[in-house]
The first five atom37 places (N, CA, C, CB, O) and aatype in JSON, in Angstrom:
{
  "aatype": [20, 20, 20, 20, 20, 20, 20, 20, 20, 20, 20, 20, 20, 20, 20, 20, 20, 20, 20, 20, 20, 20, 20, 20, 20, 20, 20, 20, 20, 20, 20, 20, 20, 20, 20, 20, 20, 20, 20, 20, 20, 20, 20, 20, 20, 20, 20, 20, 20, 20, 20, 20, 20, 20, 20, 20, 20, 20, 20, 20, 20, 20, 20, 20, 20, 20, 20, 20, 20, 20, 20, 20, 20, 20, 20, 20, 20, 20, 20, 20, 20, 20, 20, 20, 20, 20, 20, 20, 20, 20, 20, 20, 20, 20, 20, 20, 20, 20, 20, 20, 20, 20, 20, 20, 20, 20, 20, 20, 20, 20, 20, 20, 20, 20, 20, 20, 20, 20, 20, 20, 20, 20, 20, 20, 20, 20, 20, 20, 20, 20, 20, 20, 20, 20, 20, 20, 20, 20, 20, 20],
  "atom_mask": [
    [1, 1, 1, 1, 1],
    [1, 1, 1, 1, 1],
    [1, 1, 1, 1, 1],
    [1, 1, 1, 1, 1],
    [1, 1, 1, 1, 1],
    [1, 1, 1, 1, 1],
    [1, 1, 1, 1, 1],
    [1, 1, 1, 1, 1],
    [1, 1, 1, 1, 1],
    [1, 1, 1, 1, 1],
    [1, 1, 1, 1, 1],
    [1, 1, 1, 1, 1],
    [1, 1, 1, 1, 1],
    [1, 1, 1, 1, 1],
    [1, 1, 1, 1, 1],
    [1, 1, 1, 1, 1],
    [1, 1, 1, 1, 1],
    [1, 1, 1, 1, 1],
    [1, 1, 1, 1, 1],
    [1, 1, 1, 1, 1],
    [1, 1, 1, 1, 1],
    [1, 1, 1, 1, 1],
    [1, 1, 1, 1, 1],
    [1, 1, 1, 1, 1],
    [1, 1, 1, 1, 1],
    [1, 1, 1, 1, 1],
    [1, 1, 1, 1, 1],
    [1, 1, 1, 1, 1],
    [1, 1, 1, 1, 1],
    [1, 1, 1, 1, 1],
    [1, 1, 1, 1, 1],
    [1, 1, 1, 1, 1],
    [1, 1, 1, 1, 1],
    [1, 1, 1, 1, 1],
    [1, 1, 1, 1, 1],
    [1, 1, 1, 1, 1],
    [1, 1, 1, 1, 1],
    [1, 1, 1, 1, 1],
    [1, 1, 1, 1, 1],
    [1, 1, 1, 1, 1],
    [1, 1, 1, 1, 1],
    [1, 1, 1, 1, 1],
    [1, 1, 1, 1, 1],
    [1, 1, 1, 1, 1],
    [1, 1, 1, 1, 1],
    [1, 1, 1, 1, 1],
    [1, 1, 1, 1, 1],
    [1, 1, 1, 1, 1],
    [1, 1, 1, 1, 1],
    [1, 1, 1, 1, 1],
    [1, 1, 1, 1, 1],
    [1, 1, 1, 1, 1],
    [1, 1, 1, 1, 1],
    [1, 1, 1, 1, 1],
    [1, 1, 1, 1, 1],
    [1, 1, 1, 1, 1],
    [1, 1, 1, 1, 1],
    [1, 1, 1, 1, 1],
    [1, 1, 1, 1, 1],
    [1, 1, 1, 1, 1],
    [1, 1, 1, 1, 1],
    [1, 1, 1, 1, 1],
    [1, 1, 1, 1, 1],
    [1, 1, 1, 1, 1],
    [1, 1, 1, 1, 1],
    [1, 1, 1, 1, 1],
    [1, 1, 1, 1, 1],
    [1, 1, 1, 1, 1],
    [1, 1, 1, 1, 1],
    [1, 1, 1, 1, 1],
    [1, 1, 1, 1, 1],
    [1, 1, 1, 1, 1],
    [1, 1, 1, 1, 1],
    [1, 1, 1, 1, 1],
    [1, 1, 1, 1, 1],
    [1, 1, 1, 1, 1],
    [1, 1, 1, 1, 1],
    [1, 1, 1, 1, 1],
    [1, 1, 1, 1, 1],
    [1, 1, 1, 1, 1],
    [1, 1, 1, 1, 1],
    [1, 1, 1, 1, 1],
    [1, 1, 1, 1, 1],
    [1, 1, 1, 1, 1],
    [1, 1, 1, 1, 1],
    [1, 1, 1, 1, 1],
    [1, 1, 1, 1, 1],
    [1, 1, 1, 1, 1],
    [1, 1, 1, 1, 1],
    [1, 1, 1, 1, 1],
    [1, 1, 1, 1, 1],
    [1, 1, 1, 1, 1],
    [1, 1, 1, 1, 1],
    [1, 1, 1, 1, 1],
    [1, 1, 1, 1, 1],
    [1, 1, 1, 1, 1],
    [1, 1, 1, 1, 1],
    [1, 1, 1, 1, 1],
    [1, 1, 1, 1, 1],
    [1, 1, 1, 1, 1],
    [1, 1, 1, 1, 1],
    [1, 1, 1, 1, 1],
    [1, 1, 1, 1, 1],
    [1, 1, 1, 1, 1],
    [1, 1, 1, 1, 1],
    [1, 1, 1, 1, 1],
    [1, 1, 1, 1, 1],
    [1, 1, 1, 1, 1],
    [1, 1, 1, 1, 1],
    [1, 1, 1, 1, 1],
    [1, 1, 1, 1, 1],
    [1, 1, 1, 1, 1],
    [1, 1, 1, 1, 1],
    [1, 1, 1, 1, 1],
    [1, 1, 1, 1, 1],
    [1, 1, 1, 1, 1],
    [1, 1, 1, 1, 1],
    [1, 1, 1, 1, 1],
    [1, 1, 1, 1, 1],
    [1, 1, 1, 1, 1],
    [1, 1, 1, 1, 1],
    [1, 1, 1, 1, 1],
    [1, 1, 1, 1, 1],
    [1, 1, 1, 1, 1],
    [1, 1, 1, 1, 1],
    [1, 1, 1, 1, 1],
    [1, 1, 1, 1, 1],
    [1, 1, 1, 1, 1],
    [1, 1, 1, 1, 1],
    [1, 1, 1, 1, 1],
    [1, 1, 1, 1, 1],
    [1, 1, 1, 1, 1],
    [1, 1, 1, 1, 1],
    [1, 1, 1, 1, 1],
    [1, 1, 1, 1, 1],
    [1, 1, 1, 1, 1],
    [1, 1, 1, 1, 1],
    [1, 1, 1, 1, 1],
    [1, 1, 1, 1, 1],
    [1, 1, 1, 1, 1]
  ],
  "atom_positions": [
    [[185.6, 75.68, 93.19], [185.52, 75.21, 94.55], [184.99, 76.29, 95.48], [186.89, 74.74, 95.02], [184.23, 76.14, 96.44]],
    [[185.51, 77.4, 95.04], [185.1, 78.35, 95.92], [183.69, 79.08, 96.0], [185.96, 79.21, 95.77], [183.1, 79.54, 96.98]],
    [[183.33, 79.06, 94.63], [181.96, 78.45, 94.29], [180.59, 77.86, 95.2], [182.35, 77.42, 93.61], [179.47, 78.32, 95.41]],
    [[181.25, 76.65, 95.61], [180.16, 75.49, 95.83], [180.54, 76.03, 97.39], [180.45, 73.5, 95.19], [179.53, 75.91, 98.08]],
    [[181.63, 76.56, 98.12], [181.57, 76.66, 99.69], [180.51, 77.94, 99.73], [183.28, 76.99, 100.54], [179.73, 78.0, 100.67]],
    [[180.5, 78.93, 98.72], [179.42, 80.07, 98.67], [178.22, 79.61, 98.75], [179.42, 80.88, 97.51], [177.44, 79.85, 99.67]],
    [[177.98, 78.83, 97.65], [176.31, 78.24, 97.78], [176.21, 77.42, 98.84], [175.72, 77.33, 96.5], [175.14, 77.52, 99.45]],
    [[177.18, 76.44, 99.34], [176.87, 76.09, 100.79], [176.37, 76.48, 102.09], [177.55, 75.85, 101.07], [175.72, 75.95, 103.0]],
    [[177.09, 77.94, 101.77], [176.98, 79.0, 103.17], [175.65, 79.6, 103.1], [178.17, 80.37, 103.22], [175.01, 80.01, 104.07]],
    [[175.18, 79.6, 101.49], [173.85, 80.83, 101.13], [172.77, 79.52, 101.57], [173.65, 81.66, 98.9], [171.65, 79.86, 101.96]],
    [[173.03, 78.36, 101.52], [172.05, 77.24, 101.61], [172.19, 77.26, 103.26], [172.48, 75.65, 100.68], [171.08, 76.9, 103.64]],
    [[172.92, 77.46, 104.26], [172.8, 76.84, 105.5], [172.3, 78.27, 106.45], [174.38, 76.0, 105.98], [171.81, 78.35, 107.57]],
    [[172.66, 79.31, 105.48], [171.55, 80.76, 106.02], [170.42, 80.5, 105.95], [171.51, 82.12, 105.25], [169.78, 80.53, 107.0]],
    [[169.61, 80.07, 104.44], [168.69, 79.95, 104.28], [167.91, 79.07, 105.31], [168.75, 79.72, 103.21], [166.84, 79.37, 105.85]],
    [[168.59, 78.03, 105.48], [167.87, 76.63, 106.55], [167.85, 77.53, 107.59], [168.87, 74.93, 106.99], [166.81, 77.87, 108.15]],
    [[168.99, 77.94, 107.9], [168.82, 78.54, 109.97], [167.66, 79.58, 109.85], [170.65, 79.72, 110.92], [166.95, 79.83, 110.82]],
    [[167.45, 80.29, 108.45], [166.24, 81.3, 108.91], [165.2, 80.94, 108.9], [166.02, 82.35, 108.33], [164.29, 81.4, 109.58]],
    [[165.11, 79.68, 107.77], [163.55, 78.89, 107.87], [163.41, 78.18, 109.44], [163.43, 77.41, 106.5], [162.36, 78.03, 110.07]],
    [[164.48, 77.89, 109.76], [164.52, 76.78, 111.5], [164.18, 78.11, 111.94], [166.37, 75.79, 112.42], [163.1, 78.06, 112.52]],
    [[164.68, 79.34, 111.92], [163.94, 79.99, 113.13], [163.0, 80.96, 113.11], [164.71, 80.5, 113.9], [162.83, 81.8, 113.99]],
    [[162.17, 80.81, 111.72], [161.13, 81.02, 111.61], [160.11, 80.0, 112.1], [161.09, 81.34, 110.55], [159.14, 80.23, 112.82]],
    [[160.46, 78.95, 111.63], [160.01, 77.83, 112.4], [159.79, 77.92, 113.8], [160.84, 76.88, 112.26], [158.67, 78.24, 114.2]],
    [[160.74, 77.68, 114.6], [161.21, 78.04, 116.01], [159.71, 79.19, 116.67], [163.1, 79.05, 115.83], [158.98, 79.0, 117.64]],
    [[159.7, 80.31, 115.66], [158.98, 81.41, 116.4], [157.48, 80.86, 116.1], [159.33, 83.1, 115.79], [156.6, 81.19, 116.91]],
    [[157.19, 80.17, 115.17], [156.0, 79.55, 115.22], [155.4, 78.62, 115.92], [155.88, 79.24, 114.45], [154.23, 78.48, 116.27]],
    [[156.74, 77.75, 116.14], [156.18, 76.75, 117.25], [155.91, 77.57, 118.68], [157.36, 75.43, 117.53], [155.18, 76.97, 119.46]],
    [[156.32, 78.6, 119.03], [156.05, 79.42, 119.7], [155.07, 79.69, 120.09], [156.36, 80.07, 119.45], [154.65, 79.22, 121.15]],
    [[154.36, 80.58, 119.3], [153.25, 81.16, 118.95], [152.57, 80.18, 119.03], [153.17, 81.82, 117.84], [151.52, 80.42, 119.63]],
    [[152.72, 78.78, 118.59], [151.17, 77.81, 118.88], [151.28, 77.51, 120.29], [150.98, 76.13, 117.95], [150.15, 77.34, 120.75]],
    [[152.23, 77.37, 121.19], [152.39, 76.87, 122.19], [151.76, 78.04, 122.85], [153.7, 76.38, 122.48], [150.83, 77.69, 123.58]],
    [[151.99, 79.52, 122.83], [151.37, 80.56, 123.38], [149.78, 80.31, 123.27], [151.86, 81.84, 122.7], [148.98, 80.48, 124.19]],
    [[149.5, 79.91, 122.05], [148.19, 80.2, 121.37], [147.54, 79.1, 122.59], [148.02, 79.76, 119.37], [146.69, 79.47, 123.41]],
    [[148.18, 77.55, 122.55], [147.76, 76.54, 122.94], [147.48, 76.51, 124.41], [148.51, 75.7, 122.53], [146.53, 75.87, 124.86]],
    [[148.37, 77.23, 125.21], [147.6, 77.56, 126.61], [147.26, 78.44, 126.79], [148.03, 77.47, 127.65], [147.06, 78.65, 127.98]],
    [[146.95, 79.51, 125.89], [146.06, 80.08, 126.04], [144.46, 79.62, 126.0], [146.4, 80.82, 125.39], [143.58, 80.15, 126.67]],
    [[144.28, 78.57, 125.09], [143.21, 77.99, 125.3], [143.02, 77.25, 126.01], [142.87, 77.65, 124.64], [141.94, 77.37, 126.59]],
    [[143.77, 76.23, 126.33], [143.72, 75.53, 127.73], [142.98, 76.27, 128.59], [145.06, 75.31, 128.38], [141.84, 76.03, 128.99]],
    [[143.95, 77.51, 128.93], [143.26, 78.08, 130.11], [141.69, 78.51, 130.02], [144.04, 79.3, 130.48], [140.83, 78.31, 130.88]],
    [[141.5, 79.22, 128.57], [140.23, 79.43, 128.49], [138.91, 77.78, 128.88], [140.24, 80.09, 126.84], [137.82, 77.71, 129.44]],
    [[139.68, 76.91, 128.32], [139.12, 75.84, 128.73], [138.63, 75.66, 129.86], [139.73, 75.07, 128.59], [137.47, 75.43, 130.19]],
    [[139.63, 75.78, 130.51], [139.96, 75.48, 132.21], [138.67, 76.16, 132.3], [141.53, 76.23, 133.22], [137.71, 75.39, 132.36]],
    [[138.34, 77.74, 132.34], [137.4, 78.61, 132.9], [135.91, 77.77, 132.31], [137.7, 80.37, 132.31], [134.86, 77.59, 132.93]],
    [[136.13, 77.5, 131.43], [134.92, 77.19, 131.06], [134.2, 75.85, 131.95], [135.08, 76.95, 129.56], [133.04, 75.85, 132.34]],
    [[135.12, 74.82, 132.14], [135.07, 73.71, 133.0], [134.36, 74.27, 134.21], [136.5, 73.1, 133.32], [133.28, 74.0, 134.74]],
    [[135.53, 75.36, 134.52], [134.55, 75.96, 136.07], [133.4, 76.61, 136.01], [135.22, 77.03, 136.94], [132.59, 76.42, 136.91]],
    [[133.15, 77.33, 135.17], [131.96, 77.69, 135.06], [131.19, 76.77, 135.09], [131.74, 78.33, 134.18], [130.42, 76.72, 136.05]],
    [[131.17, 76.08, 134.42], [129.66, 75.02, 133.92], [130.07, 73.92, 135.01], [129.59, 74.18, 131.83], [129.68, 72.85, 134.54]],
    [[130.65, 73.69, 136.21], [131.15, 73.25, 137.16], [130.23, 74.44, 138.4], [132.91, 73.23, 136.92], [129.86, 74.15, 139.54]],
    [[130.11, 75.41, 137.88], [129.62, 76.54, 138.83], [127.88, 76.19, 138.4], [130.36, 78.46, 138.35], [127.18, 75.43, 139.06]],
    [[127.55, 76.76, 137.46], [126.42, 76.23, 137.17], [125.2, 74.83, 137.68], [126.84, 76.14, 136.19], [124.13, 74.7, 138.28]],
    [[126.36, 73.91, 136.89], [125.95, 73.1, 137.4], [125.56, 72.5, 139.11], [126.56, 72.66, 136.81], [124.7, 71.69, 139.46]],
    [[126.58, 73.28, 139.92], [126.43, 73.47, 141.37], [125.31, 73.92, 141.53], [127.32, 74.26, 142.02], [124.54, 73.21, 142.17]],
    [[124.77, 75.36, 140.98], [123.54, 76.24, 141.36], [122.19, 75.46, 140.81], [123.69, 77.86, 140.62], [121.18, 75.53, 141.52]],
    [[122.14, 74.85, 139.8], [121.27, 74.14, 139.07], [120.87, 73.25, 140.73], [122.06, 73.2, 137.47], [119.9, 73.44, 141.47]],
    [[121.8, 72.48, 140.86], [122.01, 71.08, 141.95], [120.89, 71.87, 142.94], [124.03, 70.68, 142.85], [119.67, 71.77, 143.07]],
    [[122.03, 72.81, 143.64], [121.22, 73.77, 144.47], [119.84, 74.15, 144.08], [121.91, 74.95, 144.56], [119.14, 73.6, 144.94]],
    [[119.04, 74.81, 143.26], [117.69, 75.22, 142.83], [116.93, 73.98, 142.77], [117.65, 75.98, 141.46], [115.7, 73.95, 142.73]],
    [[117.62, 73.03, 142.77], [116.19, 72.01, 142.2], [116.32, 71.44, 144.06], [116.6, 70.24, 140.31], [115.3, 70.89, 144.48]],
    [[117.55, 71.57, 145.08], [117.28, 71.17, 145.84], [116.41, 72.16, 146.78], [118.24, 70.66, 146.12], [115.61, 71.62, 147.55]],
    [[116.51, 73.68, 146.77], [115.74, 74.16, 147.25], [114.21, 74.2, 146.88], [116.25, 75.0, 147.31], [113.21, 74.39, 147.58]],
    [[114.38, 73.95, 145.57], [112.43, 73.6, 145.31], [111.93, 72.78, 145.71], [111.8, 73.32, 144.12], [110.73, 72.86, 146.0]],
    [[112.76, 71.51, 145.91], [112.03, 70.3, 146.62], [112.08, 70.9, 148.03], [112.83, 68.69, 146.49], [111.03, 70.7, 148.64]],
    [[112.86, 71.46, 148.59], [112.5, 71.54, 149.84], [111.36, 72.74, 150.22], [113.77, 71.69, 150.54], [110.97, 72.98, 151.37]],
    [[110.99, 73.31, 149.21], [109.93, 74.46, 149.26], [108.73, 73.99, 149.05], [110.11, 75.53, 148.29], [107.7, 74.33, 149.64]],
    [[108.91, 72.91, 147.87], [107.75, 72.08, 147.72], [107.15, 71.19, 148.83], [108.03, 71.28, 146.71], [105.94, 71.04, 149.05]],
    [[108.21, 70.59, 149.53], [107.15, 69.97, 150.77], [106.85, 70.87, 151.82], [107.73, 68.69, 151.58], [105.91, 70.57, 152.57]],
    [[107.46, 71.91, 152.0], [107.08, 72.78, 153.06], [106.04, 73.06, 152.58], [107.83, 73.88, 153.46], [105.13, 72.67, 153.31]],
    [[105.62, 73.68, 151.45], [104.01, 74.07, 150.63], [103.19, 72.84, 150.96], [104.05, 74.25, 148.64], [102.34, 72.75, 151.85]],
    [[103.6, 71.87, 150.06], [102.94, 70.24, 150.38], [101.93, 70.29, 152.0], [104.65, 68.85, 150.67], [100.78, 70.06, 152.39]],
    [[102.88, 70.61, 152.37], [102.67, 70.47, 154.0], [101.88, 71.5, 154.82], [104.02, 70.48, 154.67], [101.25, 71.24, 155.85]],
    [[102.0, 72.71, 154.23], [101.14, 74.3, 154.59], [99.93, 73.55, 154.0], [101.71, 76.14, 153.62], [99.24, 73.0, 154.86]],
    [[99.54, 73.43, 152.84], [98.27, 72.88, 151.78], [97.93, 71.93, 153.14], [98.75, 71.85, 149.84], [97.49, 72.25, 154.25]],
    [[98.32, 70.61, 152.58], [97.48, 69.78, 153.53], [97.05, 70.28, 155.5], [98.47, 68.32, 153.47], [95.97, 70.06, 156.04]],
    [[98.01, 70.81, 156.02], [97.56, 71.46, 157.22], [96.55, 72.29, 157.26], [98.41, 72.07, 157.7], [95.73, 72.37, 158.18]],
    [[96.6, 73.12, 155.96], [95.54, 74.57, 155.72], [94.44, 73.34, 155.51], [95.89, 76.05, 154.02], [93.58, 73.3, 156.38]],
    [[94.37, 72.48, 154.63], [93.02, 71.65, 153.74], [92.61, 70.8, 155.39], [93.72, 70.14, 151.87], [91.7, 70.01, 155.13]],
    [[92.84, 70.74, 156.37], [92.73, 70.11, 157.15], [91.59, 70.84, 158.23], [94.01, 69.8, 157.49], [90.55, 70.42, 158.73]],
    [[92.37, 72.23, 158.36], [91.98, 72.99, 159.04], [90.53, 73.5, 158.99], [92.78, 73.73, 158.94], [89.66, 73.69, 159.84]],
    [[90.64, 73.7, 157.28], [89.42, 73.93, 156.35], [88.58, 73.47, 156.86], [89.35, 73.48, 155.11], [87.7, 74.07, 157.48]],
    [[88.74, 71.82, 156.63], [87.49, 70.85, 156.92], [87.15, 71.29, 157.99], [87.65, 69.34, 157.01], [85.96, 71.53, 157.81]],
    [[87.49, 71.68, 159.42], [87.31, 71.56, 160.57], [86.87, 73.09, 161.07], [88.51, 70.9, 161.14], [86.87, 73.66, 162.16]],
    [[86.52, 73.44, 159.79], [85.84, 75.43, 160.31], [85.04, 75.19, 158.73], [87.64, 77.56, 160.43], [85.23, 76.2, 158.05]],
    [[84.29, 74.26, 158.06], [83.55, 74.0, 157.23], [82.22, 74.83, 157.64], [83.51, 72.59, 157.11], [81.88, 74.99, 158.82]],
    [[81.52, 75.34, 156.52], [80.26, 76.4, 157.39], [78.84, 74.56, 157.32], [79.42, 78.77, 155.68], [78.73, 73.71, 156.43]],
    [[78.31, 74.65, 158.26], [77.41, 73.65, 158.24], [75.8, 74.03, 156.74], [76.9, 73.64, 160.18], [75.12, 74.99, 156.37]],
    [[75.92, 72.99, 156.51], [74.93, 73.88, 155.07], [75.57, 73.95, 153.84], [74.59, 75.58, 155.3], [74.97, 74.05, 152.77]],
    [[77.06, 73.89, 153.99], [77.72, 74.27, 152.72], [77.49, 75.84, 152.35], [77.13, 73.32, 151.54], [77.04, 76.69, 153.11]],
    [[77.83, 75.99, 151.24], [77.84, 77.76, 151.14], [76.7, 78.51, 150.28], [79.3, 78.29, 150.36], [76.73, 79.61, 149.74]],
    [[75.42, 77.26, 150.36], [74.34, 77.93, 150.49], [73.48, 78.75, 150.75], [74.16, 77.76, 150.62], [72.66, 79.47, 150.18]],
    [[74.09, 78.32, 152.44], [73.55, 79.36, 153.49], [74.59, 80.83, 153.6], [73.52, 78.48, 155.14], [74.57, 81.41, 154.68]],
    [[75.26, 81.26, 152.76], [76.13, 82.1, 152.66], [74.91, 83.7, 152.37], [77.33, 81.5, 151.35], [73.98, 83.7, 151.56]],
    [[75.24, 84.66, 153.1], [74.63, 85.69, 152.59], [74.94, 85.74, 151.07], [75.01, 86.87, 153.33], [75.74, 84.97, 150.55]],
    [[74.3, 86.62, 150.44], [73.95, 87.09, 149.16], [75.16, 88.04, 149.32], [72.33, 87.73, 148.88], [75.26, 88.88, 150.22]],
    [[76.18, 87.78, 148.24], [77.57, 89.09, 147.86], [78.79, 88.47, 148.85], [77.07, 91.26, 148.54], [79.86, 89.03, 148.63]],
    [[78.83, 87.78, 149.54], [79.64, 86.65, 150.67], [80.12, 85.45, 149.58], [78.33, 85.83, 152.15], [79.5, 84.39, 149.51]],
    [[81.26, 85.72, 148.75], [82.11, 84.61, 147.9], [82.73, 84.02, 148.69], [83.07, 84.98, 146.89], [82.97, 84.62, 149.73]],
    [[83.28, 82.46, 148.51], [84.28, 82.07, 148.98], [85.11, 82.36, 148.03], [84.27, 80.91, 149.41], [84.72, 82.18, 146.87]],
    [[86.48, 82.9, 148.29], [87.41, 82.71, 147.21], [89.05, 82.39, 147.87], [87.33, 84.16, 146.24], [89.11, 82.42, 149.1]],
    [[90.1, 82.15, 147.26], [91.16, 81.32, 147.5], [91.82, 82.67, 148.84], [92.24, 80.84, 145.76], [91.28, 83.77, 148.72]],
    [[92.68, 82.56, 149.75], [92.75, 83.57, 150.25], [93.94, 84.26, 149.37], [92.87, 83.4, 151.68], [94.42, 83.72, 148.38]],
    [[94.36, 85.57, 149.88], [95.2, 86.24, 149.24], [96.15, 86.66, 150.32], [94.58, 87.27, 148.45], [95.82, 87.11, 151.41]],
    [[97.82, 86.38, 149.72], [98.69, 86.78, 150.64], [99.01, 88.12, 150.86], [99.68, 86.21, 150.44], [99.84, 88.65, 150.12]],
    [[98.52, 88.72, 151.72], [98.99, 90.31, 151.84], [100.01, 90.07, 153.03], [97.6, 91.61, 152.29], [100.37, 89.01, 153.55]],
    [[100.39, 91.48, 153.3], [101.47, 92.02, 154.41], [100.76, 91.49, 155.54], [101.79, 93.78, 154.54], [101.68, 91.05, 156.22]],
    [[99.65, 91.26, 156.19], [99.38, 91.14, 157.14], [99.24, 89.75, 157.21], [98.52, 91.9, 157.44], [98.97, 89.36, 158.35]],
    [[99.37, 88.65, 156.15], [99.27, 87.0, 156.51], [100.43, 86.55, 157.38], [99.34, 86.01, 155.11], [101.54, 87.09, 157.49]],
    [[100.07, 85.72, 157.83], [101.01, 84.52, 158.65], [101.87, 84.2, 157.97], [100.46, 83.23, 159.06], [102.98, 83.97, 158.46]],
    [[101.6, 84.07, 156.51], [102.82, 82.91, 155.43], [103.4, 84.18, 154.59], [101.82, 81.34, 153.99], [104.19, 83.97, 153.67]],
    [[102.97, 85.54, 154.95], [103.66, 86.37, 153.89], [105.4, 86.41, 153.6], [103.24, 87.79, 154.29], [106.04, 86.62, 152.57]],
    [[105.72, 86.19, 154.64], [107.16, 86.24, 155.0], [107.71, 85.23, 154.66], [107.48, 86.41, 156.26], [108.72, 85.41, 153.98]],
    [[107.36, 83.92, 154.93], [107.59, 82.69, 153.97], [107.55, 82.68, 152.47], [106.67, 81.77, 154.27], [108.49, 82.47, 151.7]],
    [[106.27, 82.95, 152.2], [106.2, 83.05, 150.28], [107.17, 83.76, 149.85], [104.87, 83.84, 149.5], [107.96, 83.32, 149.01]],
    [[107.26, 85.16, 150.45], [108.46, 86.15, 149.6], [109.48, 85.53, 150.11], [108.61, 87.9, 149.87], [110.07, 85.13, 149.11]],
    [[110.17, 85.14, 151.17], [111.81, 83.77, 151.03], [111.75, 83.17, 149.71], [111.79, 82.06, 152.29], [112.52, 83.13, 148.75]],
    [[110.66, 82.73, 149.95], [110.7, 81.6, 148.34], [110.66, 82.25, 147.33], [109.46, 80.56, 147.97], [111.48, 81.86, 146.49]],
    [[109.92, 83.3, 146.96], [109.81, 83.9, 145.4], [111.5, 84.6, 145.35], [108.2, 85.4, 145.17], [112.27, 84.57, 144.39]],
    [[111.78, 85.29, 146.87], [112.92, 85.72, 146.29], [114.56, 85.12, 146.45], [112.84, 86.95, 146.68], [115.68, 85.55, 146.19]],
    [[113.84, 83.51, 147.2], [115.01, 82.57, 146.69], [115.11, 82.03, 145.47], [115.12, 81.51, 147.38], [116.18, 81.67, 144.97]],
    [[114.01, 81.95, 144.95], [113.85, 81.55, 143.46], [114.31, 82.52, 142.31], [112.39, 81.31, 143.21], [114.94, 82.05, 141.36]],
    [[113.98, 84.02, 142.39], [114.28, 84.83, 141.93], [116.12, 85.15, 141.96], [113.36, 85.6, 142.47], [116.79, 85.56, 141.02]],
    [[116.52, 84.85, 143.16], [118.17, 84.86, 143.38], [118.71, 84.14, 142.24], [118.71, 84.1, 144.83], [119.48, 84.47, 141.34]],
    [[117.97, 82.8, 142.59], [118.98, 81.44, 142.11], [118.85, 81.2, 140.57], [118.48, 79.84, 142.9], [119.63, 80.51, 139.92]],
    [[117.53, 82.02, 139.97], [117.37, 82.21, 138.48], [118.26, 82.76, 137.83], [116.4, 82.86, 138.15], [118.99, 82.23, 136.98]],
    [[118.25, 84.89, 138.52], [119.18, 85.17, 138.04], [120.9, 84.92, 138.26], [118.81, 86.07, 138.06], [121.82, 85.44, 137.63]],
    [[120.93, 84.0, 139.3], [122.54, 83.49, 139.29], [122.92, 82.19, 138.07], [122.89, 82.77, 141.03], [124.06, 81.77, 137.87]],
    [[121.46, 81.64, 137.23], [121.74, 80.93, 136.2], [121.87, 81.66, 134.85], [120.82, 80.01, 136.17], [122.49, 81.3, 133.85]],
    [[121.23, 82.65, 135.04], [121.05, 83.27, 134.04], [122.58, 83.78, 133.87], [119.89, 84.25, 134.16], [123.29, 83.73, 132.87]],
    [[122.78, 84.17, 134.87], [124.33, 84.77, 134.84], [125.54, 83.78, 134.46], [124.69, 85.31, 136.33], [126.65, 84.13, 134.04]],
    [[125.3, 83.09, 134.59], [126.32, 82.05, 134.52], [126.36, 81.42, 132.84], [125.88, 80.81, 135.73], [127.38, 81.0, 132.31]],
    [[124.81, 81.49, 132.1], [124.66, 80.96, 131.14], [125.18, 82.33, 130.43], [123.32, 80.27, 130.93], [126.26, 81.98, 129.96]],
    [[125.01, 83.61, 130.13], [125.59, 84.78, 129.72], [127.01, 84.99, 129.94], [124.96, 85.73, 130.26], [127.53, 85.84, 129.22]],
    [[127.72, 84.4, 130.78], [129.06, 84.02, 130.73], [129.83, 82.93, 129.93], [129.27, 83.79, 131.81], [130.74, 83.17, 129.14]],
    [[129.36, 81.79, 130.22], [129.36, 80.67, 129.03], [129.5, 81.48, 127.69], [127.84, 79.69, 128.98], [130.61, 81.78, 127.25]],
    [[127.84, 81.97, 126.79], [128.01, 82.14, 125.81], [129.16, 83.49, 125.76], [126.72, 82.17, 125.26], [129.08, 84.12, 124.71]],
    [[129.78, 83.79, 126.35], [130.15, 85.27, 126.04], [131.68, 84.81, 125.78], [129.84, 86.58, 127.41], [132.54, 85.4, 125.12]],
    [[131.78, 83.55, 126.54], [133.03, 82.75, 126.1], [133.38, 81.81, 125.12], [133.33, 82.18, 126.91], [134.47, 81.57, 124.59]],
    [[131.67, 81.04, 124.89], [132.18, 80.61, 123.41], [131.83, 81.89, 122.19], [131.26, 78.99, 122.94], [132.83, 82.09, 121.5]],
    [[130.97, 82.53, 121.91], [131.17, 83.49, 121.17], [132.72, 84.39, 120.68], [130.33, 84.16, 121.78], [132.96, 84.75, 119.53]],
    [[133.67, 84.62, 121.95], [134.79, 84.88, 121.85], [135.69, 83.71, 121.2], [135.09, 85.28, 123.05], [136.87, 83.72, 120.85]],
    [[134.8, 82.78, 121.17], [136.03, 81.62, 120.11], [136.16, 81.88, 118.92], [135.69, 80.06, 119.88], [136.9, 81.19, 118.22]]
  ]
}
């Protein structure tokens, strides 16, 4: 009899250490498990961030694009209306027409560089954002 209460006792050690080995595992996944959550979470915002700047870039190109749209046709307008009579026939000899070129001293210089270096901003703020992404799934 005294026997079987021994192996009883060695059997209900055994269970409580497997239960709380158990116990520390369910633990550990629950740690593990919001821990990813959260990583989740970040990731949501990011590509929530992204996707904002994306929104943004394609809305500032359209709006760069008709302002251009609109410089072009005003400039192509203007053109016509300071056309040399003769066409560019009558052009001295070494006298090209060619497209103009934006230097420091144009009217639109200050405009173009807004744009190249709003474009240039909003690139590398995708770029950045996509190098964050992967740097977070890579860490998976």
């Amino acid at each position: 009899m005294d026997f079987l209460k021994r192996k009883s006792e060695l059997e209900y050690i055994k269970l409580s250490d497997e239960n709380i080995s158990l116990e520390l595992a369910n633990m550990e996944l629950e740690d593990i498990l919001a821990k990813k959550k959260d990583e989740l979470m970040q990731v949501r915002d990011d590509l929530l961030s992204a996707q904002k700047a994306v929104i943004e870039k394609d809305s500032l190109l359209q709006e760069t694009n008709s302002l251009l749209l609109e410089h072009i046709s005003k400039t192509s307008s203007e053109s016509k209306q300071n056309e040399v009579i003769g066409g560019d026939k009558e052009l001295e000899k070494g006298n090209e027409i060619t497209s103009p070129k934006i230097t420091s001293e144009s009217p639109y210089f200050l405009f173009f560089s807004a744009c190249i270096h709003l474009r240039n901003s909003i690139t590398n703020h995708i770029h950045l954002m996509i190098r964050i992404l992967l740097s977070i799934f890579i860490l998976q």
